[in-house]
C-alpha positions as CSV (number, residue, x, y, z in Angstrom):
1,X,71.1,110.8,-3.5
2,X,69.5,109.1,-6.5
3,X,70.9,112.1,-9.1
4,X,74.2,111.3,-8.5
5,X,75.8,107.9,-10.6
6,X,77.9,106.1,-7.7
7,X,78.6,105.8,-3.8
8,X,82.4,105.3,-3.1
9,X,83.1,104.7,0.3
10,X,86.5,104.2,2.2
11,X,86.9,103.0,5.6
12,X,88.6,105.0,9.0
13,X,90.7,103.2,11.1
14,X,91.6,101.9,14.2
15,X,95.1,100.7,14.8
16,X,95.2,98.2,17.3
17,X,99.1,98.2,17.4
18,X,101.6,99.2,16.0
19,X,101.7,102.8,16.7
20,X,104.4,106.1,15.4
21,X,106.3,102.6,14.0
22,X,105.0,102.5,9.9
23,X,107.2,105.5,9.0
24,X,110.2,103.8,10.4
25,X,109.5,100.8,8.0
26,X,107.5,98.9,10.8
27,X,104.6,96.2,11.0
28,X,101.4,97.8,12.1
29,X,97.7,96.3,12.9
30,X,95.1,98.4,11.6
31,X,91.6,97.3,11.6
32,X,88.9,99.0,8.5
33,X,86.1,101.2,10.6
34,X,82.6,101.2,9.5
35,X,82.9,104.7,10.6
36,X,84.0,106.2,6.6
37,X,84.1,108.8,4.0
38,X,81.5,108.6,1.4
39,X,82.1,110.1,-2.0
40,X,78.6,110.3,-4.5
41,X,79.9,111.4,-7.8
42,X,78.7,112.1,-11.3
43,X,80.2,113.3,-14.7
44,X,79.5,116.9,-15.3
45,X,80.6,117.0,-19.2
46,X,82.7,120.5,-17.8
47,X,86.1,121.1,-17.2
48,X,85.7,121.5,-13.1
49,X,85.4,119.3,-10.2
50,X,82.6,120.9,-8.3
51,X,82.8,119.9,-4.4
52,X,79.8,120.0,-1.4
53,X,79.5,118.1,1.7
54,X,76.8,117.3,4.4
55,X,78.6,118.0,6.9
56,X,80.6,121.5,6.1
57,X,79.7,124.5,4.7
58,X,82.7,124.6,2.5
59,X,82.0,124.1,-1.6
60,X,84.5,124.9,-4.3
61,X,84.3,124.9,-8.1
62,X,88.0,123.9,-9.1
63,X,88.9,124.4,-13.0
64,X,90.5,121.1,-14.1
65,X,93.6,122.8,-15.1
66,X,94.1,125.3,-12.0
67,X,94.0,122.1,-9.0
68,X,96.7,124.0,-7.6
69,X,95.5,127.1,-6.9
70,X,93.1,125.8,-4.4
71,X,95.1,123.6,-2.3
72,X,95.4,126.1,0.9
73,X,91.7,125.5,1.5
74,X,91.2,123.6,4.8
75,X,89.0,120.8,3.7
76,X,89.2,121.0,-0.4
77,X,92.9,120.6,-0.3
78,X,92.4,116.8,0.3
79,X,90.3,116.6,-2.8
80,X,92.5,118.9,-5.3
81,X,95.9,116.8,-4.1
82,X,93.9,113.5,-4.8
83,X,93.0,115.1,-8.3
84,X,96.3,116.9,-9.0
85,X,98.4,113.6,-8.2
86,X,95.9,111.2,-10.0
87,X,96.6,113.3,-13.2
88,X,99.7,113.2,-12.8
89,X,100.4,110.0,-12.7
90,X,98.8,109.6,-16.3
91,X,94.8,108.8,-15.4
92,X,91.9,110.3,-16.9
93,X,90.8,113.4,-15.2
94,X,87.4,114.7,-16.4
95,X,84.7,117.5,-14.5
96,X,82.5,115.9,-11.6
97,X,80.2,116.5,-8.8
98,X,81.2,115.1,-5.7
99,X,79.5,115.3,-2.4
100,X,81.1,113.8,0.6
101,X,79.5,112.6,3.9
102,X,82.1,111.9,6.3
103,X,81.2,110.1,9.4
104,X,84.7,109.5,10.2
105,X,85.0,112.4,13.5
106,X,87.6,115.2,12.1
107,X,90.2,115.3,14.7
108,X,89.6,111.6,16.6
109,X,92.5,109.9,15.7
110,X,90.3,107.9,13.4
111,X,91.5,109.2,10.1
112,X,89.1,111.0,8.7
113,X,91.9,112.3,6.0
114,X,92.8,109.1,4.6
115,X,89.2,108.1,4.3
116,X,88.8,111.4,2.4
117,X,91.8,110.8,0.4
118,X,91.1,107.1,-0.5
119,X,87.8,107.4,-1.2
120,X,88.1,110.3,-3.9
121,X,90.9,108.7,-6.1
122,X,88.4,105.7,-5.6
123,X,85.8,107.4,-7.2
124,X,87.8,109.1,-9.5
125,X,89.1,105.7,-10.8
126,X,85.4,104.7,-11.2
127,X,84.5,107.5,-13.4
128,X,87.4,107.3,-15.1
129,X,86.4,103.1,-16.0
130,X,89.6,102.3,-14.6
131,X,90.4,98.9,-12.7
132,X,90.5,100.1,-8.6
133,X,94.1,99.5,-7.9
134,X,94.2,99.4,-3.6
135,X,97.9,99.8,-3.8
136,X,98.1,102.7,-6.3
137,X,95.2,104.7,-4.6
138,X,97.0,104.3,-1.3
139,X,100.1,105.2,-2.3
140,X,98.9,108.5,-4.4
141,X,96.7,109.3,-0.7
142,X,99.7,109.2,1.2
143,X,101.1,111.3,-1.2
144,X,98.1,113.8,-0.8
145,X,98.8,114.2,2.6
146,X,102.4,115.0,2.3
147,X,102.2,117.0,0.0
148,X,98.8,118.9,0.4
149,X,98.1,118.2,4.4
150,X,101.9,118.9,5.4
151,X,101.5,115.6,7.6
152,X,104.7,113.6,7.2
153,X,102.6,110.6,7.7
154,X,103.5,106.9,6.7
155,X,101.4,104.3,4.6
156,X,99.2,102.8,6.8
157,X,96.4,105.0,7.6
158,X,95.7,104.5,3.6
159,X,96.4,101.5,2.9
160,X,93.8,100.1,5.7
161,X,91.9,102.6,4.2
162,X,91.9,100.9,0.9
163,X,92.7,97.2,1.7
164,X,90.4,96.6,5.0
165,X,88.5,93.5,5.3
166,X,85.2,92.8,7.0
167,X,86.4,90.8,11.0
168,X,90.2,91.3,10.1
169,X,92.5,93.3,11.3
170,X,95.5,93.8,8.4
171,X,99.0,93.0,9.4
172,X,101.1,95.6,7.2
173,X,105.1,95.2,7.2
174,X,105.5,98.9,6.1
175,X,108.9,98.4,4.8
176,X,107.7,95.9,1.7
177,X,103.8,97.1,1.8
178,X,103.1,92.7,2.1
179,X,99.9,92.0,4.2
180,X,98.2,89.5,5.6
181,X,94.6,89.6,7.1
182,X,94.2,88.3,10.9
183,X,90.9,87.0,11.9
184,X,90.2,89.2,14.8
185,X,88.7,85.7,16.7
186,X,88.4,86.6,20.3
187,X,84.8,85.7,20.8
188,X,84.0,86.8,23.9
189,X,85.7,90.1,23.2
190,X,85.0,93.5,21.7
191,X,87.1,96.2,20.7
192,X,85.9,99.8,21.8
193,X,87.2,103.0,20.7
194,X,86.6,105.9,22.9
195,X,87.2,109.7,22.0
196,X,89.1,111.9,24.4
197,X,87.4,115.0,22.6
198,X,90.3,116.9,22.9
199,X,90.8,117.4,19.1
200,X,94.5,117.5,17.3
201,X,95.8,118.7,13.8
202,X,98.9,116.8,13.3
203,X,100.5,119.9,11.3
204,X,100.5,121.9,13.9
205,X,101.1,119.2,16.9
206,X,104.6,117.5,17.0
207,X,104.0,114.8,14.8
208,X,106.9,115.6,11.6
209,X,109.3,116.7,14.6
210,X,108.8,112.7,16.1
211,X,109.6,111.9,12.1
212,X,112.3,114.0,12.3
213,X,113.6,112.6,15.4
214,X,113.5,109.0,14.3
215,X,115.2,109.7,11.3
216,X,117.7,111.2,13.2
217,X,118.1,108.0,15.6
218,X,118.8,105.8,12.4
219,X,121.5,108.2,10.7
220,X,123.6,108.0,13.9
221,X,122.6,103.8,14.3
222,X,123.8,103.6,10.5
223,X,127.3,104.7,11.8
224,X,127.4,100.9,13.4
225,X,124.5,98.7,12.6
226,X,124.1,97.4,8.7
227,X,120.1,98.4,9.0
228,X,117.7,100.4,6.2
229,X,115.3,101.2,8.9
230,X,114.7,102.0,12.4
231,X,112.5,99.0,12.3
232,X,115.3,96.6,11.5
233,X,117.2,97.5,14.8
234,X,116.7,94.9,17.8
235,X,116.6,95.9,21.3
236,X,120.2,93.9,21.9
237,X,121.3,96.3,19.1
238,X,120.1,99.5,20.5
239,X,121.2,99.2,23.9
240,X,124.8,98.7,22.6
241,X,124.9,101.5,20.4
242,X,123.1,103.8,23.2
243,X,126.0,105.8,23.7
244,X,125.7,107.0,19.8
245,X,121.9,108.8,20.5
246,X,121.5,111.7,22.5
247,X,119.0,110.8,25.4
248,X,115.9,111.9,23.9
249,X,116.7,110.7,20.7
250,X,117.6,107.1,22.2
251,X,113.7,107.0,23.6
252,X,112.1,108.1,20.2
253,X,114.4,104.7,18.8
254,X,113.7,102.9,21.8
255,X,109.9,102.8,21.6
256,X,110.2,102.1,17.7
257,X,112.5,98.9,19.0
258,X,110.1,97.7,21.4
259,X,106.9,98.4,19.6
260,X,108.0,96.5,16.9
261,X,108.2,94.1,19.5
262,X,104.9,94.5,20.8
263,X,102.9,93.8,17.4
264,X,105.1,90.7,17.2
265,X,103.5,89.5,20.2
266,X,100.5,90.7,19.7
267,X,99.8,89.0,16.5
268,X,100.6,85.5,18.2
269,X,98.2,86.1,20.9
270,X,95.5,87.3,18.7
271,X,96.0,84.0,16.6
272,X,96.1,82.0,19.5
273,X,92.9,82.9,21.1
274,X,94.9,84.9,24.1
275,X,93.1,88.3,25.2
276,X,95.3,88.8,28.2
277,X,98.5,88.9,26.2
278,X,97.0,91.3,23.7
279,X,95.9,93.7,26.5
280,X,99.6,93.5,28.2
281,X,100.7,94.2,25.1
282,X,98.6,97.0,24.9
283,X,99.2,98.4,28.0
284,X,102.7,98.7,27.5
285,X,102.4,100.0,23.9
286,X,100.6,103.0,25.9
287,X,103.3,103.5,28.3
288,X,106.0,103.8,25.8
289,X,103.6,106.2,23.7
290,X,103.5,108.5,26.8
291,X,107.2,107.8,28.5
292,X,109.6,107.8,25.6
293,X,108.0,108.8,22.3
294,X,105.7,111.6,24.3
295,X,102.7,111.8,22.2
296,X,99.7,111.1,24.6
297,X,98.9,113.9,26.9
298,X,97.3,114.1,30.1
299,X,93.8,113.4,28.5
300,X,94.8,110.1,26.7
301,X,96.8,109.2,29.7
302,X,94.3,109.2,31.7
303,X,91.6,108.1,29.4
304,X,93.9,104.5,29.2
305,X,94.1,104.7,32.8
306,X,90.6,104.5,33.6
307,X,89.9,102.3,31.0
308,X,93.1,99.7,32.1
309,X,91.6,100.0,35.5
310,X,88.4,98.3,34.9
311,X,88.1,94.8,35.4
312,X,86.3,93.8,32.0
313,X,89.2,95.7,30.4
314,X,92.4,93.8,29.2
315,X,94.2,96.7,27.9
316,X,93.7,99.6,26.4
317,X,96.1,102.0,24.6
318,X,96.0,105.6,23.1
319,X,95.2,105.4,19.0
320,X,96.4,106.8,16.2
321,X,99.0,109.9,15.9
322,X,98.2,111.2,19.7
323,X,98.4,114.8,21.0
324,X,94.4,114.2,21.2
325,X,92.3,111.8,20.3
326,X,90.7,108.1,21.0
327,X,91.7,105.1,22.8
328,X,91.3,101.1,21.7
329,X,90.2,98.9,24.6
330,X,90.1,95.2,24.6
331,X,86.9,94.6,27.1
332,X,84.7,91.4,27.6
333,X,81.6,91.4,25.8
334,X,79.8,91.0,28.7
335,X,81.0,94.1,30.6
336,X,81.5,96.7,27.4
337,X,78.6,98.8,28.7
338,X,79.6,99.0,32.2
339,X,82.6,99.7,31.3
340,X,82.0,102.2,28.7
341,X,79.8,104.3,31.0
342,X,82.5,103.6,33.9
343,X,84.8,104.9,31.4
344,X,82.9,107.7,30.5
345,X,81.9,108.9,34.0
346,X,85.7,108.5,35.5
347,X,87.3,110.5,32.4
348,X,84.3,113.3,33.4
349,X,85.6,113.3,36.5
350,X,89.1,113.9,36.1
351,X,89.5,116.2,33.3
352,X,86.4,118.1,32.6
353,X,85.8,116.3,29.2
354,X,82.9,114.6,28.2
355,X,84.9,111.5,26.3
356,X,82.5,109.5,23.9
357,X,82.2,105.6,22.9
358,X,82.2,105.2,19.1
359,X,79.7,102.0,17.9
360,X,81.4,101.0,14.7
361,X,82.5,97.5,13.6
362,X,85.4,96.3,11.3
363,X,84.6,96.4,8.2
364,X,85.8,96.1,4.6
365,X,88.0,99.3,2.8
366,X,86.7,100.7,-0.2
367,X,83.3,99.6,-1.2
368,X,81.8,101.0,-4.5
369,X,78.0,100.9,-5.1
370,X,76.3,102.1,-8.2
371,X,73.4,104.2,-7.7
């Protein structure tokens, strides 16, 4: 696409743990896809942003000064809520041609939004000569999907986005928005994402009611425990004030508790050169996803299932938001393909859907190239 000035790119994302935790002030464990949104983008000298993709058959021309009025369009309202918000928080906003090529799947689980969202302020930054801020950008994508998406979401789906490193997972306390980068150093291991291919929209599944719910379990906590977030509660702590939740209420803040947990131990094992504690770990993240926070469905279910079953497989855990979706496995090297078309084969089997392996790698967040 020589005509057009720059390719901006930012990543998808796996999360290896850490899951339904980042909006309760949480650490999380994303890993940066190779699977990503690309944005190619020129000046225009007008007063529109005018919008194409590869992919869809969706375009808009969107008058600079009217953002608004197009932000109930399915896929454009990702783009106007990037543009709107980076106005409004003071940048330069001039006409442009974008056209995106998203190889992020819409409705995997994989983030497609956030690679969307990330990758337009990105390259609205770059026409606009402005130093890429990671932080900034992230922050004004979760925004985006607030506010334009109606997804409740928290910040890490952006800010791996933005911040992802080539071979490193990011460890992202959610609370304070510190990181660190963890080699992901098991050599004899690969991590494979498989697709359930039952597709989700998060506005419409019971993701904000989960938000809801958790918010709801730190309120009532607050009446006893001296804590700013869900995340800050210990599992000694919750079991004593149990009698304060109602019971469905007490399993939304009890997998928050004990996932927290999980990352913790997870993050040791990884550093450590320990796959079998990282797939228990996993495992059990997937149990509490299903049992007490409810989010993984019989497809997921059984797509971990299969996949925990095999015996080059670790652990392996629903992905992302649930209610549809993809699953992270930690397999041996050796035995991925068998046990992806295992995987694949089994999953058939049981529920009718043709499931899919993913090749991608983890790679770095936003990557701009000039053209």
């Amino acid at each position: 696409m020589k005509e057009y000035l720059y390719k901006v790119s930012a990543a998808g994302r796996v999360n290896i743990i850490g899951e339904h935790v980042d909006y309760c002030g949480g650490k999380v464990l994303p890993c940066a896809l190779s699977l990503n949104n690309a944005v190619y983008v020129r000046p225009n000298d007008s007063d529109r942003i005018n919008i194409k993709w590869t992919t869809l058959k969706e375009e808009a021309s969107i008058p600079l000064d009217r953002l608004s009025d197009f932000a109930s369009q399915k896929y454009v309202k990702y783009i106007v809520g990037c543009a709107y918000l980076w106005q409004q928080a003071g940048h330069r906003l001039s006409g442009c041609d974008m056209k995106l090529d998203c190889t992020v799947p819409f409705g995997s689980g994989l983030s497609s939004s956030a690679a969307i969202e990330v990758s337009v302020l990105a390259a609205l930054a770059t026409l606009a000569r402005e130093p890429i801020d990671k932080k900034e950008i992230a922050l004004l994508a979760q925004q985006a999907e607030q506010r334009f998406a109606g997804v409740m979401c928290g910040i890490m789906d952006q800010f791996v986005s933005a911040h992802g490193k080539k071979g490193h997972a990011l460890l992202l306390d959610c609370k304070t928005l510190n990181y660190d980068y963890i080699p992901i150093a098991l050599a004899d291991c690969a991590l494979v994402v498989i697709d359930s291919c039952k597709p989700h929209d998060l506005v419409e599944s019971k993701y904000n009611e989960r938000r809801s719910e958790t918010e709801e379990a730190l309120r009532l906590l607050q009446s006893k425990l001296r804590v700013s977030c869900l995340a800050d509660v210990s599992s000694e702590q919750l079991k004593r004030c149990a009698n304060l939740l109602p019971p469905v209420i007490f399993k939304r803040a009890r997998h928050v508790v004990t996932e927290c947990e999980r990352v913790r131990l997870a993050v040791t094992a990884l550093k450590n050169g320990y796959p079998a504690a990282v797939g228990s770990a996993l495992n059990a993240s997937h149990r509490s996803l299903s049992e007490d926070y409810e989010v993984a469905g019989k497809e997921l279910d059984a797509l971990a299932r299969i996949a925990q079953a095999h015996p080059a497989c670790f652990g392996s855990r629903m992905t992302g938001a649930g209610f549809g979706g993809c699953t992270v496995s930690l397999v041996k090297k050796a035995g991925a393909a068998a046990f992806g078309e295992y995987v694949l084969q089994e999953y058939k089997r049981q529920t009718g859907y043709d499931a899919k392996v993913y090749e991608t790698e983890i790679s770095d967040g936003i990557v701009i190239q000039k053209l």
